[in-house]
C-alpha positions in Angstrom: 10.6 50.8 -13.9 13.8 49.5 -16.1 17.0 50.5 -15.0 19.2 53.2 -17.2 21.5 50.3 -18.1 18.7 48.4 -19.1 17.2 51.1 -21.1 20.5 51.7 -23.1 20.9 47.9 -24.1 17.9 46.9 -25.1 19.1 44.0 -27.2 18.3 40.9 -24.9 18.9 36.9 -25.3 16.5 35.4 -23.6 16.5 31.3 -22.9 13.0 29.5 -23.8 12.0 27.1 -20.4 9.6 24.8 -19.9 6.2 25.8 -19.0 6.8 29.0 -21.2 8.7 30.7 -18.8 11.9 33.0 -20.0 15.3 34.2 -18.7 17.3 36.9 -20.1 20.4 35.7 -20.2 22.0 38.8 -21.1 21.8 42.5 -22.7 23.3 44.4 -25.6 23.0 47.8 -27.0 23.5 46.4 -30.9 21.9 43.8 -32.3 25.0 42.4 -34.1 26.5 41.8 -30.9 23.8 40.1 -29.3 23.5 37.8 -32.5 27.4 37.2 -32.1 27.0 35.9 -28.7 23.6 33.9 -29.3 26.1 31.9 -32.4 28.7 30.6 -29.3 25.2 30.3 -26.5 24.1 28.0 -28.8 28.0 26.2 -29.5 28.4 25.9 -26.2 24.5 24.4 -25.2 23.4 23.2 -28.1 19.9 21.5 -26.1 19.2 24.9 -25.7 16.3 27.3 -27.2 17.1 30.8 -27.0 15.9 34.5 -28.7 16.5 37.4 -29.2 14.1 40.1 -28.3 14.2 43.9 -28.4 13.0 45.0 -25.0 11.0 48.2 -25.5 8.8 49.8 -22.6 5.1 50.3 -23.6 4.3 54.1 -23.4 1.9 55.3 -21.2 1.4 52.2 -19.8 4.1 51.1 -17.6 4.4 47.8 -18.7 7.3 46.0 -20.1 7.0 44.3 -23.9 8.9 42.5 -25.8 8.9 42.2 -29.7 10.4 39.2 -31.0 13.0 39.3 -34.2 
């Protein structure tokens, strides 16, 4: 179950790792703010692949998805 803060930014940057693993690096509740931040992430670590993905709980089912933008 996702936490109320985590439900009220669902905006996330999330670093690509080897062996397709992720972090989320952090959350937002507006994408414009999470694209703000990904422009100086990827400044400051330019060997770096990062996303950002709109976290959205799957009805019904309990899990957690992503949907990549």
């Amino acid at each position: 179950m996702r936490s109320y803060r985590d439900q009220i930014h669902p905006w996330c940057i999330v670093r690509i790792l080897p062996n397709a693993q992720t972090l989320i690096i952090a959350r937002f509740r507006r994408r414009n703010d999470a694209d703000a931040h990904l422009k100086v992430l990827q400044q400051l670590i330019p060997t770096a692949e990062f996303s950002i993905l709109f976290d959205r709980k799957s009805r019904g089912s309990g899990r957690q998805e992503f949907d990549r933008n």
